[in-house]
MDTraj code that builds the backbone (N, CA, C; nanometers):
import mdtraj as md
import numpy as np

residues = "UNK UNK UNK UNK UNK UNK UNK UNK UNK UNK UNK UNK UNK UNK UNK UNK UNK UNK UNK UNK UNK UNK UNK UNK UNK UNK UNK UNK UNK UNK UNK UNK UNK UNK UNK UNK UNK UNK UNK UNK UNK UNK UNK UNK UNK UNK UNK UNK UNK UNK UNK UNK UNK UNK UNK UNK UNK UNK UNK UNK UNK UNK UNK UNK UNK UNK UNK UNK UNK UNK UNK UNK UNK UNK UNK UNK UNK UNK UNK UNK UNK UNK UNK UNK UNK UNK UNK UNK UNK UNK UNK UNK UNK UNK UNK UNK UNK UNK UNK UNK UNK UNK UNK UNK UNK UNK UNK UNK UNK UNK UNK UNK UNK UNK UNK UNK UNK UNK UNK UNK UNK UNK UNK UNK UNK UNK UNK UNK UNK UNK UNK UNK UNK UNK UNK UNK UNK UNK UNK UNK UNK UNK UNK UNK UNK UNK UNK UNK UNK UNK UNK UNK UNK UNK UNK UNK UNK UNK".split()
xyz = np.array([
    [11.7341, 7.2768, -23.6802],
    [11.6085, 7.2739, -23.7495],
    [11.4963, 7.2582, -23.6486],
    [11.4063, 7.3525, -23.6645],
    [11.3047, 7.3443, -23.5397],
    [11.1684, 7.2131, -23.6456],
    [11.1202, 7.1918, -23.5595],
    [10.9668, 7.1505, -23.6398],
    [10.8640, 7.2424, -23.6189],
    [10.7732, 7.2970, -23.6935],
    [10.6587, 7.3573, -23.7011],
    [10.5446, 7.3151, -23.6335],
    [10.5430, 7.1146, -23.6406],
    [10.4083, 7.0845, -23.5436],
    [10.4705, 7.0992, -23.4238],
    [10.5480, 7.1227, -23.3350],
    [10.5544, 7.1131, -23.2082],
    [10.5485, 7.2503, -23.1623],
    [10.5796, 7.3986, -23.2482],
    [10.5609, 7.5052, -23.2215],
    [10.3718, 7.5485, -23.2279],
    [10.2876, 7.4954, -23.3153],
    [10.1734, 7.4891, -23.3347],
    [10.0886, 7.3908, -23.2504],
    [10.1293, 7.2653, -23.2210],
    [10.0726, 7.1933, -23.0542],
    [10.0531, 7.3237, -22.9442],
    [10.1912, 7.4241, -22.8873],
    [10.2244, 7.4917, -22.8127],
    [10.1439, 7.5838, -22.8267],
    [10.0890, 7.6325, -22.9311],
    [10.0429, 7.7770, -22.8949],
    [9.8855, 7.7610, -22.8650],
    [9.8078, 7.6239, -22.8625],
    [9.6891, 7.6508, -22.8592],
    [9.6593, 7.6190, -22.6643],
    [9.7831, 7.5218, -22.6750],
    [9.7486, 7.5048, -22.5234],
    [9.8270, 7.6367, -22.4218],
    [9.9331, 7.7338, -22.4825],
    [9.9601, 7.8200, -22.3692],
    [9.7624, 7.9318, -22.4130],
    [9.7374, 7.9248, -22.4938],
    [9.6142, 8.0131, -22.4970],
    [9.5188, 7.9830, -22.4146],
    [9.4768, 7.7982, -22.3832],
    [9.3599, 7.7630, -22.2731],
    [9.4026, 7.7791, -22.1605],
    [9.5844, 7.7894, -22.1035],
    [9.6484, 7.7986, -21.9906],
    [9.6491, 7.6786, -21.9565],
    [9.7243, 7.5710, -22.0220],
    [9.7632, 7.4607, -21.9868],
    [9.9167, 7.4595, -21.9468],
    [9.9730, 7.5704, -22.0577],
    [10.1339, 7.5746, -21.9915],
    [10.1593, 7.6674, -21.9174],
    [10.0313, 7.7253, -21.8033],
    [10.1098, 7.8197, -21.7193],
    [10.1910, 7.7808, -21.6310],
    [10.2425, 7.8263, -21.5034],
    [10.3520, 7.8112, -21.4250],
    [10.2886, 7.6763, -21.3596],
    [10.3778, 7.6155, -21.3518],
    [10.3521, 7.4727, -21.2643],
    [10.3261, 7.5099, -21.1180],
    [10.3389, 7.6482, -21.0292],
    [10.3069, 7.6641, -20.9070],
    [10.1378, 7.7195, -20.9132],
    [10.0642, 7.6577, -20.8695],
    [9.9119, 7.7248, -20.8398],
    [9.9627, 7.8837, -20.7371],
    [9.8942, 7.9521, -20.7659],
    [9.9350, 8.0795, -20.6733],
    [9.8555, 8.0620, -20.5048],
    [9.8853, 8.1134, -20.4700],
    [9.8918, 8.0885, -20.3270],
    [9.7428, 8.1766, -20.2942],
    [9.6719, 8.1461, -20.2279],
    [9.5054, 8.2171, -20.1715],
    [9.5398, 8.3183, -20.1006],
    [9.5212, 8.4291, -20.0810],
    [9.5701, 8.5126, -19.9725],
    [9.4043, 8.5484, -19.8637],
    [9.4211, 8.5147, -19.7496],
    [9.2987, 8.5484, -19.6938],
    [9.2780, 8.7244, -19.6725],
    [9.1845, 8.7771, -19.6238],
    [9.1612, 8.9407, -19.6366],
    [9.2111, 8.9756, -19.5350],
    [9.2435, 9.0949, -19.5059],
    [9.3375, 9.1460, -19.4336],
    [9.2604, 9.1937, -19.2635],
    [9.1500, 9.1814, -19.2567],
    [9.0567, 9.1965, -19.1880],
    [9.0598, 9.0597, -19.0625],
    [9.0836, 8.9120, -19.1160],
    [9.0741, 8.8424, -19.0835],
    [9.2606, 8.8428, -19.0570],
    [9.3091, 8.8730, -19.0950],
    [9.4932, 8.8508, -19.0404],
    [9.4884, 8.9244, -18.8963],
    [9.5844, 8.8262, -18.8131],
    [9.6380, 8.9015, -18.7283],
    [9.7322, 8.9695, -18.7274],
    [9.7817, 9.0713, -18.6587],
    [9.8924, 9.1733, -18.6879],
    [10.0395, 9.0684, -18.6735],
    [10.1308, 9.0773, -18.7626],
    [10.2396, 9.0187, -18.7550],
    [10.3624, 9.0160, -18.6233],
    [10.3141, 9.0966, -18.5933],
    [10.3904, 9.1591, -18.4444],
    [10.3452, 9.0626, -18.3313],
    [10.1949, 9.0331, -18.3085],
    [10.1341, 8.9589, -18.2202],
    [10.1959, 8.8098, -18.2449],
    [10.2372, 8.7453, -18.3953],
    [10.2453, 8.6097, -18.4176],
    [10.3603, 8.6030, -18.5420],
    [10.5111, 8.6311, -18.4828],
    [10.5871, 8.6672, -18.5458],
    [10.6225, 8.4833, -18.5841],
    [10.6815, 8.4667, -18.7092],
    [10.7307, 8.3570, -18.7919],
    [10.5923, 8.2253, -18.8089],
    [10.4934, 8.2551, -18.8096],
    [10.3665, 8.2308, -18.8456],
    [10.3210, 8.2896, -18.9930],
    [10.2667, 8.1941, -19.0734],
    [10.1951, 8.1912, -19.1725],
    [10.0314, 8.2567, -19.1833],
    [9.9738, 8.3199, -19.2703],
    [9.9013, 8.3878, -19.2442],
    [9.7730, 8.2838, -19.2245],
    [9.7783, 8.1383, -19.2549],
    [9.6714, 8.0661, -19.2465],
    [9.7018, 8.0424, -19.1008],
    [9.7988, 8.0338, -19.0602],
    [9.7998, 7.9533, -18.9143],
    [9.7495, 8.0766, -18.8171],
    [9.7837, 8.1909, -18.8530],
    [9.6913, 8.3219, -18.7680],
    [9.5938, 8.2944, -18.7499],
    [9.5544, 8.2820, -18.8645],
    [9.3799, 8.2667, -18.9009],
    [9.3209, 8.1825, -18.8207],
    [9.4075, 8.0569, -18.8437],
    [9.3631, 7.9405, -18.7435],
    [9.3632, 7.9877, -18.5572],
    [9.4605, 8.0358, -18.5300],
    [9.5208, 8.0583, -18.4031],
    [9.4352, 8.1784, -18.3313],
    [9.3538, 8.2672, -18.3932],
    [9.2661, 8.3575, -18.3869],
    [9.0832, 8.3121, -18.3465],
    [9.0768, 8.2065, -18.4594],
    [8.9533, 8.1430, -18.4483],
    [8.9250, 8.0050, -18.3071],
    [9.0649, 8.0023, -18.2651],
    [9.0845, 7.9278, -18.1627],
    [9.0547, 7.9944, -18.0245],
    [9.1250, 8.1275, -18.0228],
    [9.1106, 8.2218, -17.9303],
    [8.9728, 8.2503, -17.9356],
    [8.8875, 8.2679, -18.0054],
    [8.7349, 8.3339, -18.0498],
    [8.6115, 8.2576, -17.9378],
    [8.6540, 8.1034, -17.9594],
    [8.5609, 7.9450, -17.9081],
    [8.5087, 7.9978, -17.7361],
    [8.4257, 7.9267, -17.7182],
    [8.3476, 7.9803, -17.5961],
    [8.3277, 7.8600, -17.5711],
    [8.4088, 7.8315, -17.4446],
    [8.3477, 7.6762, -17.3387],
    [8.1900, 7.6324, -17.3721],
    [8.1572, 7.5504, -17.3928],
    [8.0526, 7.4833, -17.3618],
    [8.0109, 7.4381, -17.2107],
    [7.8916, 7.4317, -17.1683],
    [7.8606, 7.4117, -17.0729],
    [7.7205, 7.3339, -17.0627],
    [7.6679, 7.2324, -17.0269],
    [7.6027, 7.1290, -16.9927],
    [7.5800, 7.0872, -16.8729],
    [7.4384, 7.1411, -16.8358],
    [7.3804, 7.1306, -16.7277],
    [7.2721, 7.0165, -16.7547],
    [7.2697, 6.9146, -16.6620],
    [7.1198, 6.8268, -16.6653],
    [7.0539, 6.8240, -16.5034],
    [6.9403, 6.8498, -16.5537],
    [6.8632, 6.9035, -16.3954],
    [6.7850, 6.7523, -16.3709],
    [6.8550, 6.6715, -16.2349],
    [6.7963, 6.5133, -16.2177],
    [6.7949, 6.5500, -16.0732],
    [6.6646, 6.4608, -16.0719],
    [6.6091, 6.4958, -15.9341],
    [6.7080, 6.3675, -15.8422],
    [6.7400, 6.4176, -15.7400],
    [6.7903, 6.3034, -15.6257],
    [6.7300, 6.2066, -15.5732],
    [6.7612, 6.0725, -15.5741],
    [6.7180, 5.9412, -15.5526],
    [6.6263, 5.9440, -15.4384],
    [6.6983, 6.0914, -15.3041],
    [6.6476, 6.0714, -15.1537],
    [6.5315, 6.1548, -15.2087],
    [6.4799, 6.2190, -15.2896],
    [6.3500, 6.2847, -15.2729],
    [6.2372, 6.2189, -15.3441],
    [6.2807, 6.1116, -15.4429],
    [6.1312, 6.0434, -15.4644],
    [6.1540, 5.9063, -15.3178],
    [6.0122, 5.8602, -15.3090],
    [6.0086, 5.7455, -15.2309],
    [6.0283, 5.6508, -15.3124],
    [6.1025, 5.6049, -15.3612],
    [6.1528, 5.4444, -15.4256],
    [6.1763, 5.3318, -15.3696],
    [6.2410, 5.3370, -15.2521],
    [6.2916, 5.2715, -15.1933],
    [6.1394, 5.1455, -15.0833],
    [6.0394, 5.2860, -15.0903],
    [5.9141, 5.1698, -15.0176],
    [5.8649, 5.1404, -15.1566],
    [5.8808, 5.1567, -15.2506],
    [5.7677, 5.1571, -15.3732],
    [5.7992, 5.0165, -15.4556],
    [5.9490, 5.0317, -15.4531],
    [6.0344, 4.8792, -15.4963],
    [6.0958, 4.8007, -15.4065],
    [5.9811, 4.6789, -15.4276],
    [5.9733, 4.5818, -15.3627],
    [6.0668, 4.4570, -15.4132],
    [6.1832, 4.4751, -15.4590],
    [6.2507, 4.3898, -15.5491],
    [6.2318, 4.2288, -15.4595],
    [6.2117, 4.1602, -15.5083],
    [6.2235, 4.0109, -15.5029],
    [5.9943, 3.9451, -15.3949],
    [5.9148, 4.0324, -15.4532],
    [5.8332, 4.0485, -15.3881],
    [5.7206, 3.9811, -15.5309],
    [5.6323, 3.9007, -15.4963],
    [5.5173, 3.8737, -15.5501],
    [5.4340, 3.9163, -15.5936],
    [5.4096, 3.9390, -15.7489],
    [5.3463, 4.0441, -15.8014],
    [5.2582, 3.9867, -15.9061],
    [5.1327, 4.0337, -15.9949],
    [5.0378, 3.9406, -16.0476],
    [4.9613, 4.0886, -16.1615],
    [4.9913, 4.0519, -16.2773],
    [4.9551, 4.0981, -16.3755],
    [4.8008, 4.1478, -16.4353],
    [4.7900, 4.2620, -16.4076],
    [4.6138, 4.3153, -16.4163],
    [4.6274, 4.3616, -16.5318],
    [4.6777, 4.4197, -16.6281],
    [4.6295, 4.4797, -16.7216],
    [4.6489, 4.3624, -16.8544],
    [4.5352, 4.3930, -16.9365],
    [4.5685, 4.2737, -17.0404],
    [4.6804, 4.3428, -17.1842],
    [4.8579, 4.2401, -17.1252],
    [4.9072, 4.2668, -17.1888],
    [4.9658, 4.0883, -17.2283],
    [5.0015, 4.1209, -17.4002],
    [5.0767, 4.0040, -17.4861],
    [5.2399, 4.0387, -17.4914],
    [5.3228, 3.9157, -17.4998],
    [5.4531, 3.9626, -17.5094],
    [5.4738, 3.8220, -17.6766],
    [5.5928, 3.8549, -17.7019],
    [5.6201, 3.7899, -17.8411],
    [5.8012, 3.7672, -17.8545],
    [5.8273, 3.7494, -17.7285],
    [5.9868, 3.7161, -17.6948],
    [6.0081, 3.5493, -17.6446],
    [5.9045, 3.5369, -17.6109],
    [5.9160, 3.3959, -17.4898],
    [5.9503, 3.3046, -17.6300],
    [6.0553, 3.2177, -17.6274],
    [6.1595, 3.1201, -17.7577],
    [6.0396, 3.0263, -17.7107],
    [6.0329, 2.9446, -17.8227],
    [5.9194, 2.8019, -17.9105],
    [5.7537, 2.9007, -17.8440],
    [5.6943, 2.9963, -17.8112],
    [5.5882, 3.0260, -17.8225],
    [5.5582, 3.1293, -17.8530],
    [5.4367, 3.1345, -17.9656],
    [5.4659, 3.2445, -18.0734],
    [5.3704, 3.3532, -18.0064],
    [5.3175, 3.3881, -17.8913],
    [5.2349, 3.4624, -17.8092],
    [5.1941, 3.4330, -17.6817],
    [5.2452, 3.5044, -17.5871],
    [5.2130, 3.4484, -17.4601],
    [5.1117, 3.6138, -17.4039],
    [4.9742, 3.5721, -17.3388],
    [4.9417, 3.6624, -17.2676],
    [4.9442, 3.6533, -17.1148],
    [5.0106, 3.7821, -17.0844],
    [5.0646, 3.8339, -16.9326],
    [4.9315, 3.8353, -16.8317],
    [4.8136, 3.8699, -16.8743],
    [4.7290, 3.8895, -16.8181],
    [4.7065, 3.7825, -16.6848],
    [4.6647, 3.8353, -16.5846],
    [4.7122, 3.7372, -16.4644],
    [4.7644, 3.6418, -16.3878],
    [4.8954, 3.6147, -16.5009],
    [5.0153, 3.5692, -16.4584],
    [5.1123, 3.5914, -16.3194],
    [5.1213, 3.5306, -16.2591],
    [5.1769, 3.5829, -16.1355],
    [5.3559, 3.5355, -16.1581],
    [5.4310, 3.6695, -16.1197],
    [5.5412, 3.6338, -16.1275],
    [5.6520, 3.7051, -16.0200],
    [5.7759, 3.7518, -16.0581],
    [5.8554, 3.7663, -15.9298],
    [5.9470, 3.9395, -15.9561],
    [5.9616, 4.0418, -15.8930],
    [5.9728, 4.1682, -15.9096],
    [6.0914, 4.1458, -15.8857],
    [6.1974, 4.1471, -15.9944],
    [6.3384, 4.1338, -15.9865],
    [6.4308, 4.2763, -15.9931],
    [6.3899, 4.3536, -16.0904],
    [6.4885, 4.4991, -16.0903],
    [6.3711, 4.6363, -16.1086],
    [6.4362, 4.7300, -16.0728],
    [6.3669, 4.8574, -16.0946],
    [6.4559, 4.9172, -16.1937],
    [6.4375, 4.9103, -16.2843],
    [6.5520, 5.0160, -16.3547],
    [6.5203, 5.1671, -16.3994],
    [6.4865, 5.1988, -16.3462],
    [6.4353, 5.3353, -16.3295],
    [6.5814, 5.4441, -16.2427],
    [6.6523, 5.3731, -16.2108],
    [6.7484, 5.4343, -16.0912],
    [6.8781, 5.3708, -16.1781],
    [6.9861, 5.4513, -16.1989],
    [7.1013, 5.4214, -16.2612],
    [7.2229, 5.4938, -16.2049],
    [7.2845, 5.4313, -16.1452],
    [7.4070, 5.4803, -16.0909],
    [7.3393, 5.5829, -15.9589],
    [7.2786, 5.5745, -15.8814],
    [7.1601, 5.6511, -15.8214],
    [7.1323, 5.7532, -15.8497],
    [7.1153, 5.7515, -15.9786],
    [7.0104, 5.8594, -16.0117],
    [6.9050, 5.8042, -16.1079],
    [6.7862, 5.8760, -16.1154],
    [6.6551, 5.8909, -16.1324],
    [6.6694, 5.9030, -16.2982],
    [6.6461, 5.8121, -16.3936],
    [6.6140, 5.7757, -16.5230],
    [6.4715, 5.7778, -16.5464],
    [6.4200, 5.8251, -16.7030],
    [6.2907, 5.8115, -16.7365],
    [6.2662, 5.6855, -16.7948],
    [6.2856, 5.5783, -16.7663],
    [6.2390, 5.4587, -16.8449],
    [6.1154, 5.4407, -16.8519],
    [6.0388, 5.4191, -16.9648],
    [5.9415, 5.4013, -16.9809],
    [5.8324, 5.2545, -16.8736],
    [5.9037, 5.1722, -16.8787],
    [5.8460, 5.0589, -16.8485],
    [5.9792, 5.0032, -16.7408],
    [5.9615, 5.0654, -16.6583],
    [6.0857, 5.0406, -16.5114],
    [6.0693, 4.9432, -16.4840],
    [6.0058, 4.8535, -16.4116],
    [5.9798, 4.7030, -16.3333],
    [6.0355, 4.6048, -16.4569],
    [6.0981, 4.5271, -16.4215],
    [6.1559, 4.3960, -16.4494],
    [6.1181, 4.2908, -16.3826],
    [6.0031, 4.2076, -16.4377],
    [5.9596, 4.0738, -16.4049],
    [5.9732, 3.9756, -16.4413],
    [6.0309, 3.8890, -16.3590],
    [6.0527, 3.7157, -16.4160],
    [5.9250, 3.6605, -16.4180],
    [5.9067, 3.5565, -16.4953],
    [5.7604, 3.4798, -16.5171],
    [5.8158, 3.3155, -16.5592],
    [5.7488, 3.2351, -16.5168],
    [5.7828, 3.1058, -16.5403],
    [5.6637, 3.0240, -16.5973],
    [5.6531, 3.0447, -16.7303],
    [5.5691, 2.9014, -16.8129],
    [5.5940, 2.7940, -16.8457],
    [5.4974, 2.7198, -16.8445],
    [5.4758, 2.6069, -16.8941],
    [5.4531, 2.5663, -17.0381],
    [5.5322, 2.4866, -17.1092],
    [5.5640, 2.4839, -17.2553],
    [5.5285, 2.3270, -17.3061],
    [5.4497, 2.3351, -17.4031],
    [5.4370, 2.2025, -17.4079],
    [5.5505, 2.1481, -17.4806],
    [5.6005, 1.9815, -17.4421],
    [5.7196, 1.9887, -17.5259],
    [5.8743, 1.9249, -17.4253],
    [5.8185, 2.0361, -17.3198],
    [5.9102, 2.0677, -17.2451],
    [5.9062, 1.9684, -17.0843],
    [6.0497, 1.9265, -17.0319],
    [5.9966, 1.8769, -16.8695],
    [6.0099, 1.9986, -16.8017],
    [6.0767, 2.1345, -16.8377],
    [6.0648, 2.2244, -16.7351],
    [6.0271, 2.3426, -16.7967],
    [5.9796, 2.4457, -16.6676],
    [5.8992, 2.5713, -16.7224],
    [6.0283, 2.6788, -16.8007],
    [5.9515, 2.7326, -16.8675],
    [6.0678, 2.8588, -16.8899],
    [6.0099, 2.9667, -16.9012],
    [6.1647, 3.0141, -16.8281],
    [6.1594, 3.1278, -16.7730],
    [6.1983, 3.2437, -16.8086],
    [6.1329, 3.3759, -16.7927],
    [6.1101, 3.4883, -16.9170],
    [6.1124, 3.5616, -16.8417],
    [6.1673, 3.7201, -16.8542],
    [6.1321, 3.8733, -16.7833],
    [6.0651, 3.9395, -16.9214],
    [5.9915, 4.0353, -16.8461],
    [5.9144, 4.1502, -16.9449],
    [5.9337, 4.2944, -16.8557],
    [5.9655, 4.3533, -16.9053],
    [5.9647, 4.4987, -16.7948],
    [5.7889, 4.5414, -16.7873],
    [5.7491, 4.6179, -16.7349],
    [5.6135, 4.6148, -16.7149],
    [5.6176, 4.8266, -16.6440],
    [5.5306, 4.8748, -16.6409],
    [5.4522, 4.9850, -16.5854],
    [5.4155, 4.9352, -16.4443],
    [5.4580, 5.0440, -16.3139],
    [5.3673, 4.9938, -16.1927],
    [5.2046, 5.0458, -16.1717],
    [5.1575, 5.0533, -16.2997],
    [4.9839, 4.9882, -16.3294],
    [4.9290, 4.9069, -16.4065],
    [5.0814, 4.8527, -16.4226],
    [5.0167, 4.6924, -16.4948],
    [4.9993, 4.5741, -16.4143],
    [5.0558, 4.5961, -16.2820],
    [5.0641, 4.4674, -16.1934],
    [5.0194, 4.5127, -16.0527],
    [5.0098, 4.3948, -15.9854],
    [4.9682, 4.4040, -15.8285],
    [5.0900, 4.3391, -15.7356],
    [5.0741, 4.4282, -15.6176],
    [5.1504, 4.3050, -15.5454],
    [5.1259, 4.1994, -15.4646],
    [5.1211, 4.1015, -15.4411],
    [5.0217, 3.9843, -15.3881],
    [5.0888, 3.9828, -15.2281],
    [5.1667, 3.9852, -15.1736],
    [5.2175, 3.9932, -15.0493],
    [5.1407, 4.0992, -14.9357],
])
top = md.Topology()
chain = top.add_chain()
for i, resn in enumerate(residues, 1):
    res = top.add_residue(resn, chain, resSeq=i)
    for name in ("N", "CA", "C"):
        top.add_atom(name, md.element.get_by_symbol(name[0]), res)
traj = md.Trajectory(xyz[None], top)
């Protein structure tokens, strides 16, 4: 004895294609893009595809044009550990317990150039690295702070 609702469930869903074949059919790429079977024998036609677009790739190449350390004068220009004194009127907002300190003719000590990295020639904006030592009220000793700086923000006092 069959039942009638289970033949009538069946026929509305093979009509939306709910009971087609449980295998999705397979994509076939265009024949344009296959490589010849002869060239890539027991290969799948996606892995051609792949193995083709691999062959296709063009090296990259990366050139950076940096000038050599020996052709700027740096070496007289940075005076590392040399006495230097702040002309342009600049504020900094790093120095811990003071909520504004101005640089303006502060005299302090020319510790790094960082402008030069691994010896070569970097664009840093603000190259010079200066230590500075204030006085804090509060405090028995000064503290001590770097600010990187421009070489036309400072002098050298030596």
């Amino acid at each position: 004895m069959s039942c009638s609702c289970a033949t009538s469930a069946a026929a509305p869903a093979a009509a939306i294609g709910l009971l087609s074949s449980p295998r999705p059919s397979a994509t076939r790429l265009p024949s344009s893009l296959a490589l010849p079977r002869s060239s890539s024998p027991g290969l799948t036609t996606a892995a051609r595809w792949r193995k083709q677009q691999h062959q296709r790739r063009q090296p990259v190449c990366c050139e950076v044009a940096v000038r050599s350390s020996n052709d700027s004068a740096t070496s007289s220009e940075h005076r590392i550990g040399a006495k230097v004194r702040v002309t342009a009127p600049l504020k900094v907002y790093h120095v811990p317990r003071v909520p504004e300190v101005d640089l303006t003719g502060k005299e302090g000590v020319l510790k790094q150039y960082v402008g030069l990295w691994k010896e070569k020639t970097i664009s840093a904006n603000l190259p010079y690295k200066v230590e500075f030592l204030l006085d804090v009220e509060g405090r028995s000793s000064p503290v001590k702070f770097s600010a990187h700086l421009r070489d036309d923000e400072f002098e050298y006092l030596d």
